[in-house]
VEXDREN-2710 file (C-alpha; in Angstrom, 1 decimal):
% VEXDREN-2710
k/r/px/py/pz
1/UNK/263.0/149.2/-37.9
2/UNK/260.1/150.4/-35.8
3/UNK/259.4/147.8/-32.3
4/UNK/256.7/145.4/-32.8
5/UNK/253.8/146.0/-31.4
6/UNK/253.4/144.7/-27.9
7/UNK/250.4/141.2/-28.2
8/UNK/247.3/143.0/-27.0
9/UNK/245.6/140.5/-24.9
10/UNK/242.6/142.6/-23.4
11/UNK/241.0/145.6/-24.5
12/UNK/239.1/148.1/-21.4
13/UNK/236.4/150.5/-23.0
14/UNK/236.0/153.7/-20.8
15/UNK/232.7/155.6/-21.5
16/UNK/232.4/159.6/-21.6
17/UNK/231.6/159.1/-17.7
18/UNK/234.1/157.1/-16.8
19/UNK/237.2/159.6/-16.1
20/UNK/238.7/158.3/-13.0
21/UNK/242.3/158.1/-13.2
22/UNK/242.4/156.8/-10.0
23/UNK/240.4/153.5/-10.5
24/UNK/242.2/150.9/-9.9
25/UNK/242.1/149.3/-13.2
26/UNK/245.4/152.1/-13.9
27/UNK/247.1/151.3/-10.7
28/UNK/249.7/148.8/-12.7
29/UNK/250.7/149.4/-16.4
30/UNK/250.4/146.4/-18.7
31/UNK/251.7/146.7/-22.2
32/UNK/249.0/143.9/-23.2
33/UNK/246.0/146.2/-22.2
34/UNK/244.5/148.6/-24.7
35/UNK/242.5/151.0/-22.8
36/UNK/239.4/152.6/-25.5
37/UNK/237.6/155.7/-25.6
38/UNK/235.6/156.9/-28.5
39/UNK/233.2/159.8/-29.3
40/UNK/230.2/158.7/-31.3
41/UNK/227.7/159.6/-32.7
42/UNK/225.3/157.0/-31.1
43/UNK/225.9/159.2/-27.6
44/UNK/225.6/162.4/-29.1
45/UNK/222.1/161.3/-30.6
46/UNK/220.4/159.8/-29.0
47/UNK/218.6/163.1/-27.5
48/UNK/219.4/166.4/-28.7
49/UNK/222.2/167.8/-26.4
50/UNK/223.5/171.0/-25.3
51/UNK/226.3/172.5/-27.6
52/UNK/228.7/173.1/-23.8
53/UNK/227.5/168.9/-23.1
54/UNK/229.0/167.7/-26.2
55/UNK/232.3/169.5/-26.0
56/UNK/233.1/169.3/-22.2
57/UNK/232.2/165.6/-22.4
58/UNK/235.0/165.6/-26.0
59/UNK/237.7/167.6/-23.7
60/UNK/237.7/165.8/-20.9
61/UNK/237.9/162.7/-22.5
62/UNK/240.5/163.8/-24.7
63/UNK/242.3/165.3/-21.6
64/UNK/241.8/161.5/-19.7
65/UNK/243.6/160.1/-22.6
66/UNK/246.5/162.4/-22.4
67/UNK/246.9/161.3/-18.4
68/UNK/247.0/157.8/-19.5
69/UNK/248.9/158.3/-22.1
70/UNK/251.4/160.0/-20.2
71/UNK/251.3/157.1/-17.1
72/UNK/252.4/154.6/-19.5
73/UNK/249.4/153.0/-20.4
74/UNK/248.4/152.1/-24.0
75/UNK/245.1/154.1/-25.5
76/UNK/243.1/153.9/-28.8
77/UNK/241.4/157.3/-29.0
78/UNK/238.4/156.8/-31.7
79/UNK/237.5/160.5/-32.7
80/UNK/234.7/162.0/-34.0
81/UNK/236.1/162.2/-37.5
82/UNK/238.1/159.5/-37.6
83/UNK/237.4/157.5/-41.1
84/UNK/237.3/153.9/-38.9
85/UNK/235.0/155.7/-36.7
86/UNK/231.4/153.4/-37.2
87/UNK/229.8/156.1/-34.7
88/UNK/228.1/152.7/-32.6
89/UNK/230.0/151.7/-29.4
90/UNK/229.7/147.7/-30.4
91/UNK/230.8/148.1/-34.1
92/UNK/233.6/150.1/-33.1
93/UNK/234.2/147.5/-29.8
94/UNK/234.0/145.0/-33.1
95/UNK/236.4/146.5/-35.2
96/UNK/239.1/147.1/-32.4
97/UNK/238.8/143.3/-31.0
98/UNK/239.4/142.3/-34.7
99/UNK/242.4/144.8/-35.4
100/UNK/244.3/144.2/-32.2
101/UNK/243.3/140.6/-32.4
102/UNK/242.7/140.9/-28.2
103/UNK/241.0/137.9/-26.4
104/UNK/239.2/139.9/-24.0
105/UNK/237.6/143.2/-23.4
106/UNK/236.4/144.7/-19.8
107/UNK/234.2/147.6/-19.3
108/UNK/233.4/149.0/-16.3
109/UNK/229.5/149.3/-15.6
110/UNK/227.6/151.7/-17.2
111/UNK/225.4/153.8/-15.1
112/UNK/222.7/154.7/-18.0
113/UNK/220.5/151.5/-18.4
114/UNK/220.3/151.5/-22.6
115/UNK/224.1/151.3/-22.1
116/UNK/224.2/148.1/-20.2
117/UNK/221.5/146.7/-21.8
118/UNK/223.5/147.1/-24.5
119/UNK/226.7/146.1/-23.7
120/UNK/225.2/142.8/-21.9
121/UNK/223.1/141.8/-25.4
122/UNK/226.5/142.7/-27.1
123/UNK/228.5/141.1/-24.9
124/UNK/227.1/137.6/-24.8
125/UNK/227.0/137.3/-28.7
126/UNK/230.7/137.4/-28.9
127/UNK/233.1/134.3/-29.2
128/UNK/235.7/136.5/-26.8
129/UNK/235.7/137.1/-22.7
130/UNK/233.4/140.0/-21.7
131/UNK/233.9/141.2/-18.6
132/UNK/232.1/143.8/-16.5
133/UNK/233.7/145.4/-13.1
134/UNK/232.4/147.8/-11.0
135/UNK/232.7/151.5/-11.4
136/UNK/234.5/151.9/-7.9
137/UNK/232.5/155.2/-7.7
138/UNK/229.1/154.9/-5.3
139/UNK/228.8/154.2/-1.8
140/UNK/225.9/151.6/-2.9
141/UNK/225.2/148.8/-4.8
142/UNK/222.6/149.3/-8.1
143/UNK/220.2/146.9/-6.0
144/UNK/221.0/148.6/-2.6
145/UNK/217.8/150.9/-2.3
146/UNK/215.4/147.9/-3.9
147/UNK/216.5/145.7/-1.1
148/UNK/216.0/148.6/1.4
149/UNK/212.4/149.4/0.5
150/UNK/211.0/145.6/-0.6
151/UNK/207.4/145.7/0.1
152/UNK/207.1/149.6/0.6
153/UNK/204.8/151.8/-1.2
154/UNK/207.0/154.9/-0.6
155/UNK/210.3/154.9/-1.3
156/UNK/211.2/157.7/1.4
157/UNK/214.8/159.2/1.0
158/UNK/215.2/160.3/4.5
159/UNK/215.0/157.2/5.8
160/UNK/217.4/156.0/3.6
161/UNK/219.8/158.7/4.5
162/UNK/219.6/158.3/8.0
163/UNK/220.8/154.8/7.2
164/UNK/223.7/155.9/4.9
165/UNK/224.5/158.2/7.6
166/UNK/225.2/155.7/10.0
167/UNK/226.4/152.7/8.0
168/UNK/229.4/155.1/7.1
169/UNK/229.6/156.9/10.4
170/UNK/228.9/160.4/8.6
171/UNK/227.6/163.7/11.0
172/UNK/227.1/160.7/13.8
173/UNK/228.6/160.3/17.3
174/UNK/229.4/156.9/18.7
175/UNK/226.2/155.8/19.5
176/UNK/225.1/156.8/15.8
177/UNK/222.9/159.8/17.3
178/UNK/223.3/162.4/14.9
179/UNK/225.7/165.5/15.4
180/UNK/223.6/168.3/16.8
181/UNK/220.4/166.1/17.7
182/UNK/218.8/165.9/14.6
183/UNK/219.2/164.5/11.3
184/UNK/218.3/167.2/9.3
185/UNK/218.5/171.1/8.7
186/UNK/216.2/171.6/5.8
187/UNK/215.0/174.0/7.5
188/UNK/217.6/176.3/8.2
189/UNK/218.2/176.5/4.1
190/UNK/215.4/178.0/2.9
191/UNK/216.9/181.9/3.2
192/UNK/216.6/184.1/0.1
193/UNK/219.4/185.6/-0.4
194/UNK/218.7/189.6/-0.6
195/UNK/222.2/190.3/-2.3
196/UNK/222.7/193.3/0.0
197/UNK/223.1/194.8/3.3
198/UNK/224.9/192.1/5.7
199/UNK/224.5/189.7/2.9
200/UNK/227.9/187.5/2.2
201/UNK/229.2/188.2/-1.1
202/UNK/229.6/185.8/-3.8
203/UNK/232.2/184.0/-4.2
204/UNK/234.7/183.7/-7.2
205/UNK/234.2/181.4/-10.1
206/UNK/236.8/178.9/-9.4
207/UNK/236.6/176.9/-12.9
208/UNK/239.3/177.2/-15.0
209/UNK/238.6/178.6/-18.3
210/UNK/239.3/176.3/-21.4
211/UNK/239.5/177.4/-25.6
212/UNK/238.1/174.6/-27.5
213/UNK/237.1/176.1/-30.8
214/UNK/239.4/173.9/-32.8
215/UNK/237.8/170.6/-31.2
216/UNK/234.0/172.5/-31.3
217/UNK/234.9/173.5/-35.1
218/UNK/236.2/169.6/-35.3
219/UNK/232.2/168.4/-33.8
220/UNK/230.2/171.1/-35.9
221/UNK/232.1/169.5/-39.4
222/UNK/231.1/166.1/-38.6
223/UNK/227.9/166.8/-38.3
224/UNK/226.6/166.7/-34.5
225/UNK/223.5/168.5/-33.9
226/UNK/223.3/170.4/-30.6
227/UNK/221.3/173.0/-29.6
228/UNK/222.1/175.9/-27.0
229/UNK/224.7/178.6/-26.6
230/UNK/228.7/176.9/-28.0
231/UNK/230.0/179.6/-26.8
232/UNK/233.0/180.0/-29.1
233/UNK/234.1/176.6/-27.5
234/UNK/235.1/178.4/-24.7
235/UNK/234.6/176.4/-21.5
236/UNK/234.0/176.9/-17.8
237/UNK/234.6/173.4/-16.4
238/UNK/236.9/171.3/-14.7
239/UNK/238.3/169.0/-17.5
240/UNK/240.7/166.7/-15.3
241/UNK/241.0/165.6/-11.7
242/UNK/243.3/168.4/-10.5
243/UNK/241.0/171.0/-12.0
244/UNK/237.8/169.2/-10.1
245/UNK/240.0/168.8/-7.1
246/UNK/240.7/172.4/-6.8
247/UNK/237.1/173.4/-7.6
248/UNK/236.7/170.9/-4.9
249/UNK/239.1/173.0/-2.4
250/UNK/237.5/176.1/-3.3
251/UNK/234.3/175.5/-2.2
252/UNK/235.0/174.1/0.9
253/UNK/236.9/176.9/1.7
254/UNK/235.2/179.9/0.3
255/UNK/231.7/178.6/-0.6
256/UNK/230.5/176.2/1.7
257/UNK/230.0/178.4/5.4
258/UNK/227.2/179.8/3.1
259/UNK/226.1/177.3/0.9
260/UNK/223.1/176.0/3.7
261/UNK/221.4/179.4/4.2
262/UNK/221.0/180.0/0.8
263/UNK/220.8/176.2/-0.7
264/UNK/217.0/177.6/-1.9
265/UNK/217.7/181.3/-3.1
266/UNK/217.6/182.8/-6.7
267/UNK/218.6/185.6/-8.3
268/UNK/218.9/187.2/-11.3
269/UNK/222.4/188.5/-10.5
270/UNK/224.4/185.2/-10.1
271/UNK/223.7/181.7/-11.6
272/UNK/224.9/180.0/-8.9
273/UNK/224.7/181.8/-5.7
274/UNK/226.6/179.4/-3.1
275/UNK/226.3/175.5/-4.7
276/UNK/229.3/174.2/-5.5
277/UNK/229.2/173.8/-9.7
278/UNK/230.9/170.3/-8.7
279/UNK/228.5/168.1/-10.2
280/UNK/229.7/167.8/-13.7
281/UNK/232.9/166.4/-12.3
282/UNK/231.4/164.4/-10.0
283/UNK/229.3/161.9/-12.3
284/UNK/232.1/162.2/-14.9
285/UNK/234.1/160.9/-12.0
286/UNK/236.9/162.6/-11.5
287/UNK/236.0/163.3/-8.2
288/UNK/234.5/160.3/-5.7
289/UNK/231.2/161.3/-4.0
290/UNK/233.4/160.4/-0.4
291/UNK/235.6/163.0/-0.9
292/UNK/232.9/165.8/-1.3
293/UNK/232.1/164.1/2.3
294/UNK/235.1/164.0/3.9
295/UNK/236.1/167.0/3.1
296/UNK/232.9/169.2/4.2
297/UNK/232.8/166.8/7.5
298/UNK/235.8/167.7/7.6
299/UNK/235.5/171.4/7.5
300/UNK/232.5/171.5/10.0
301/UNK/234.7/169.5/12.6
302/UNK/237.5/171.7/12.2
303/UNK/234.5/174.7/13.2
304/UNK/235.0/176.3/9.0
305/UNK/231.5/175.7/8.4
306/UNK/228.3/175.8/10.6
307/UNK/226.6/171.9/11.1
308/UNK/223.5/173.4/8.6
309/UNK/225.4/174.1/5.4
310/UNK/227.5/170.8/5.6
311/UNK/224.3/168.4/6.7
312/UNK/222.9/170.0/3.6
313/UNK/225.4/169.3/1.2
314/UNK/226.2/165.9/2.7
315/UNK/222.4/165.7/2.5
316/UNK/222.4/166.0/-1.5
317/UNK/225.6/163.5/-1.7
318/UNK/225.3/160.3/0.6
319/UNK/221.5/160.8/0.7
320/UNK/220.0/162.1/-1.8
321/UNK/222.6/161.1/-5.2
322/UNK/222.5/157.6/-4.2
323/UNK/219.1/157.0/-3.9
324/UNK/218.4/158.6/-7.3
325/UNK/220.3/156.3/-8.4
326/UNK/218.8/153.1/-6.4
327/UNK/215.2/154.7/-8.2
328/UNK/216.6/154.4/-11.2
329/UNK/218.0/150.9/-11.6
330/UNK/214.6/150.0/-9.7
331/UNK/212.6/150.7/-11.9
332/UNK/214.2/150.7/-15.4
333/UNK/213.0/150.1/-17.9
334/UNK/210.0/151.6/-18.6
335/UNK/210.4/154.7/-15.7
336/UNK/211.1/156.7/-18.4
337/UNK/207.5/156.2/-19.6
338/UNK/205.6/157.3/-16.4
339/UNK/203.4/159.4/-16.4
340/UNK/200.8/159.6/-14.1
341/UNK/198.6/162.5/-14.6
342/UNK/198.0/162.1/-18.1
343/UNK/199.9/164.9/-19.2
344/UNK/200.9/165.8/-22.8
345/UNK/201.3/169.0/-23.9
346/UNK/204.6/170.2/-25.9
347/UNK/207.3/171.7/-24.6
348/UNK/206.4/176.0/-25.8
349/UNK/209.3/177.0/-28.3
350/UNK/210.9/179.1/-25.9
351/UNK/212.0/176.3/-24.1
352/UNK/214.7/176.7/-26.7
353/UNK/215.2/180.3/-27.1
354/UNK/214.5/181.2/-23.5
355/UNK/212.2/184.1/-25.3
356/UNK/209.4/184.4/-22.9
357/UNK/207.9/187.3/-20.6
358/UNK/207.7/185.5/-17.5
359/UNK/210.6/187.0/-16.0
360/UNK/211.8/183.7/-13.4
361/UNK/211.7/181.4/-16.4
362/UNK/213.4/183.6/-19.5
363/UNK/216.4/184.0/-16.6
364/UNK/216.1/180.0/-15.5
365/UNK/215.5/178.8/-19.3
366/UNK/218.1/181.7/-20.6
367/UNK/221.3/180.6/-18.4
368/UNK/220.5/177.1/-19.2
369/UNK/220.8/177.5/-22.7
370/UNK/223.7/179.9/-22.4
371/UNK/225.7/178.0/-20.4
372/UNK/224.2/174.6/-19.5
373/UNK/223.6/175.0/-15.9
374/UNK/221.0/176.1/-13.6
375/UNK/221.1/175.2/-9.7
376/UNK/218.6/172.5/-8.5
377/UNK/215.7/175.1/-7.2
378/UNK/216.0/177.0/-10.7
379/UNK/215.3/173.1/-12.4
380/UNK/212.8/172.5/-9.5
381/UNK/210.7/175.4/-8.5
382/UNK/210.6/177.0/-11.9
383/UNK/210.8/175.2/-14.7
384/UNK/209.6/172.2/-13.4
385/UNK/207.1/173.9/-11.3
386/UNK/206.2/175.4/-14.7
387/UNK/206.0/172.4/-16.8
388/UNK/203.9/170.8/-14.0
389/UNK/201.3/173.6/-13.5
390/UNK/200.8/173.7/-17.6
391/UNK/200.6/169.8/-18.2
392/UNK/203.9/169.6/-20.1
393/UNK/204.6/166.1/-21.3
394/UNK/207.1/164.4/-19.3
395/UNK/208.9/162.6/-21.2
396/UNK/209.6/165.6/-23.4
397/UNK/210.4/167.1/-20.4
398/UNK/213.1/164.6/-19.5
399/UNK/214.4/164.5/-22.6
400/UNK/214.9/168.7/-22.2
401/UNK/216.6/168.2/-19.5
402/UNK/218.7/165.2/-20.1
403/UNK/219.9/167.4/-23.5
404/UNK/220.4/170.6/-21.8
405/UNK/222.1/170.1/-18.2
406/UNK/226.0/169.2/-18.8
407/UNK/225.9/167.1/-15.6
408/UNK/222.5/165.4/-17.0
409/UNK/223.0/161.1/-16.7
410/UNK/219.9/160.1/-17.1
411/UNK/220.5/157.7/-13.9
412/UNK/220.5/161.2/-11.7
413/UNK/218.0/163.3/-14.1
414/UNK/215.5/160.7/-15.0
415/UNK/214.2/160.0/-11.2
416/UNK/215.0/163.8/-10.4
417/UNK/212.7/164.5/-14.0
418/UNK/209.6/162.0/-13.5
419/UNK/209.5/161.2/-9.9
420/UNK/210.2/164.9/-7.9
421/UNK/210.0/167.0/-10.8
422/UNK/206.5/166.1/-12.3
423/UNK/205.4/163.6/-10.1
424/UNK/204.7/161.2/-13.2
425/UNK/205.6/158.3/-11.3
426/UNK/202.5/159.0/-9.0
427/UNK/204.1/159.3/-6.0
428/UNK/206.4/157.0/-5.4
429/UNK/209.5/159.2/-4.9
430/UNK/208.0/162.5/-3.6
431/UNK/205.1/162.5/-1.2
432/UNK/203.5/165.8/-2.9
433/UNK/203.9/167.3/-6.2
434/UNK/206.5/170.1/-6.0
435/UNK/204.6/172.9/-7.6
436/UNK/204.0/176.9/-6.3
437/UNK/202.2/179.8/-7.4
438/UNK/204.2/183.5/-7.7
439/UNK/204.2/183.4/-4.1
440/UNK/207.2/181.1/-3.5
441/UNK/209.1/182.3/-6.5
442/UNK/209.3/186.0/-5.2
443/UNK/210.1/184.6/-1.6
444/UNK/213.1/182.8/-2.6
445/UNK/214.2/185.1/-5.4
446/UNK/214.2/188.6/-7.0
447/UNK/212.6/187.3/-10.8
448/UNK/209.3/188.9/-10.3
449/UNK/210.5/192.5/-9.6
450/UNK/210.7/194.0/-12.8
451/UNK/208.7/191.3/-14.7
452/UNK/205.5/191.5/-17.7
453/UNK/203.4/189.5/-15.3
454/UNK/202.2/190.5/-12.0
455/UNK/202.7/188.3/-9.0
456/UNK/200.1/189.1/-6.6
457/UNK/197.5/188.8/-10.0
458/UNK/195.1/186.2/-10.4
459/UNK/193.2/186.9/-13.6
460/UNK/194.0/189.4/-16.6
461/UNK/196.6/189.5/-19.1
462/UNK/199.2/190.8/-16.5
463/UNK/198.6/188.2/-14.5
464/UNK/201.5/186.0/-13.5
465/UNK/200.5/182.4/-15.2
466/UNK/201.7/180.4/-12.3
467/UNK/198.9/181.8/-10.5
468/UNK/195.6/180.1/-12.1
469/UNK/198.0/177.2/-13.4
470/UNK/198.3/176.4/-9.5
471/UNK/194.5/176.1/-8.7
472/UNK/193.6/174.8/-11.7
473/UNK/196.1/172.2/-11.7
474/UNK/195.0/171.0/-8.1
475/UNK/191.3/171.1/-9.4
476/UNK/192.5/169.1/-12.6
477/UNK/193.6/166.7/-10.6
478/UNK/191.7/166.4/-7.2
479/UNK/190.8/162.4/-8.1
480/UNK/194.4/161.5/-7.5
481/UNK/195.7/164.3/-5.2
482/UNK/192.6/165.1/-3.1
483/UNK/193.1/162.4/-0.2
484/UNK/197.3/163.3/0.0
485/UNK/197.5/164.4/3.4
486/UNK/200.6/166.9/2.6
487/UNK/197.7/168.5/0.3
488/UNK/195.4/168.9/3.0
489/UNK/195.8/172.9/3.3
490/UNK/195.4/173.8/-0.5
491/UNK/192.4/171.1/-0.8
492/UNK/190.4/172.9/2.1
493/UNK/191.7/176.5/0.5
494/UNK/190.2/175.1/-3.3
495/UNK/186.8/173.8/-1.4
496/UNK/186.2/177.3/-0.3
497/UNK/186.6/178.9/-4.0
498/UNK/183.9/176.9/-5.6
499/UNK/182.1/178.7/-7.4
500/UNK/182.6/182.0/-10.2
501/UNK/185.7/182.3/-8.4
502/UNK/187.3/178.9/-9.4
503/UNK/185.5/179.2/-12.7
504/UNK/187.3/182.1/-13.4
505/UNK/190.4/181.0/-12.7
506/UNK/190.1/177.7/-14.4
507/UNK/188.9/179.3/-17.6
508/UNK/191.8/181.7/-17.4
509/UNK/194.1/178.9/-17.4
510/UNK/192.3/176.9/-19.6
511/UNK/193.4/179.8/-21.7
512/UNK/196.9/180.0/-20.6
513/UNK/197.4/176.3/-21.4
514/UNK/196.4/176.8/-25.1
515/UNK/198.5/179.6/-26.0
516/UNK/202.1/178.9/-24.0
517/UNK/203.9/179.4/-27.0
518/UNK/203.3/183.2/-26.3
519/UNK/203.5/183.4/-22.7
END
């Protein structure tokens, strides 16, 4: 005769970005506690993802299972096509309570607002306990940055980072001065990189590679829709802790002494240049934004990496990660929605083929479709810079990249999207819209060598579009931007073209922002 069943008293639902093994929910096994993960279709849905998105999300939760599994604990997997699968996170949470005949269930909190809102409504509709502990991932609280900034019109991150920095004692001496004298190093990490000459080489790709077909050929039969490049179901992603971790060591090691010079660069000859590709196990959490700090403090105390390239990455971690995520919890919901310039144009097709002449984006859009990742300038300076300058609608924007980006949460992309992307929140996160003409984008990278469009071209169907899009996008919009101080410079530079000269170049874009669809 098989055992009985051990009496399940609690059931603890971890979500697709929940993969901490080290939480201390798992630090004790207790035969009583069913721990639940599921794949539905409710998250693969609700925007159109990236084929890589779905299926590293499937593995590593599959893998997380395993590891449990194998500690001792008790785990319900619900998979894709399983028959009791209802494809909704509360009628499968239902059905399990029910069948296990548990009192309780726990979740930890979701960082994705539509999740907890969910989960609360759920949650206090049942007869059962519903409890909700924290994530034991952030250095802040959701309410942290809203208590930081009450009564401020800006919501400026460096002052928030100087504050992180010296509540944790991070790149500070003992009086809380910062190491070297100043805070920050931004500009020391603006260097293209010219991929010759003395130039440091690129480092190896440090992700383990992973074959997945059976599980992608699993998704594709029930039905998912994805779009982008499956790749066989071959992955390049860390899929459990020790795979992150050692991603983790690598770059410290190998990647990091560089990563500050060339934080800004781009190049068609690597997707990644010198970032660390850590991000996708970072808000899955299988790595704890603290480590990724100690450890590059760390390396700069022990002299294995100069004070700019590890103020920069700590920069992107304690600073600029956690107050994202204080914007987000802000001001959700309805940030989403913003939009403060008035755009709407669609998204042109080749947003999903990557079949365009402009040379910076069809390598930006191409990789991201290929593989679901493009380093934050590539997001920021080109495609966003593009979708900007042409008036794209930004919440279809969003959407894009929420879908294509494998380490896209919308509590990180959402603020990143709307507030510093396309400045649809009207300013409240970045104190200028973050937009360029060809100028910047051959100064940082190698894209307009070789490309349809001329860089130095104003006017004429060789010219490159981000050109007239600039100053007809500043002349668009002079009502709201015109007194911005930052904008000072371009405001006196557009003054002086009035005239034929503006004209022209307004009419040209005009032009350019009917017909993107062949650009």
């Amino acid at each position: 005769m098989k055992p009985p069943r051990p009496r399940t008293h609690t059931l603890r639902l971890l979500l697709g970005d929940q993969l901490n093994p080290e939480h201390s929910w798992f630090a004790t096994q207790d035969e009583g506690v069913v721990y639940v993960l599921m794949e539905v279709r409710q998250e693969t849905d609700y925007v159109l993802h990236h084929a890589q998105k779905i299926l590293a999300l499937f593995a590593a939760m599959r893998a997380m299972a395993r590891q449990l599994r194998e500690a001792g604990h008790r785990v319900r997997y619900v998979a894709i096509d399983d028959a009791s699968n209802r494809q909704s996170i509360p009628a499968n949470l239902a059905a399990l309570m029910a069948h296990y005949g548990a009192e309780a269930l726990q979740y930890q909190h979701p960082d994705e607002w539509r999740l907890d809102a969910q989960l609360r409504k759920w949650g206090v509709e049942q007869a059962f306990a519903v409890q909700a502990v924290d994530s034991e991932h952030f250095y802040t609280t959701r309410t942290e940055l809203a208590e930081v900034f009450q009564g401020r019109k800006q919501w400026l991150m460096e002052h928030f980072y100087r504050r992180m920095r010296q509540r944790h004692g991070v790149l500070v001496d003992a009086a809380g001065e910062p190491e070297g004298g100043q805070w920050n190093y931004d500009h020391d990490n603006r260097k293209p990189w010219p991929g010759t000459g003395d130039a440091p080489a690129l480092p190896p790709d440090a992700r383990p590679t992973h074959d997945h077909g059976a599980l992608w050929a699993t998704i594709e039969a029930a039905g998912v829709k994805s779009f982008g490049h499956p790749q066989a179901g071959q992955l390049r992603w860390p899929l459990n802790r020790a795979e992150a971790l050692a991603c983790l060591n690598h770059f410290i090691a190998i990647t990091l002494p560089h990563f500050g010079d060339y934080e800004d660069a781009m190049s068609s000859r690597s997707e990644r240049l010198f970032h660390s590709l850590l991000s996708f196990a970072l808000n899955t959490k299988m790595l704890r934004p603290h480590e990724l700090v100690m450890h590059a403090e760390a390396a700069y105390q022990a002299g294995r990496a100069p004070l700019s390239a590890v103020e920069g990455f700590i920069r992107q971690i304690l600073g600029w990660r956690e107050y994202v995520r204080g914007i987000y919890w802000a001001h959700m919901p309805g940030y989403d929605e913003r939009n403060a310039l008035g755009h709407s144009a669609p998204l042109p097709e080749w947003f999903w083929t990557g079949d365009t002449r402009m040379r910076c984006m069809r390598h930006a859009v191409g990789q991201s479709l290929q593989g679901a990742y493009a380093h934050h300038i590539q997001r920021l300076m080109v495609i966003g810079n593009f979708a900007l300058l042409a008036g794209l609608d930004p919440a279809a924007v969003h959407r894009w990249y929420l879908g294509v980006y494998i380490d896209a949460f919308e509590w990180a992309e959402l603020p990143n999207t709307v507030g510093m992307s396309q400045f649809a929140d009207g300013g409240l996160l970045a104190t200028k819209p973050y937009v360029s003409s060809a100028a910047y984008i051959d100064r940082m990278s190698d894209y307009c060598g070789g490309c349809h469009y001329d860089k130095k071209q104003k006017l004429g169907d060789r010219a490159c579009p981000y050109n007239a899009l600039y100053w007809d996008f500043f002349a668009r919009h002079e009502g709201m931007l015109g007194s911005n101080l930052r904008l000072g410079m371009v405001y006196r530079q557009l003054r002086k073209m009035q005239g034929p000269q503006l004209d022209e170049l307004r009419a040209h874009a005009a032009g350019l922002r009917a017909r993107l669809d062949t650009l």
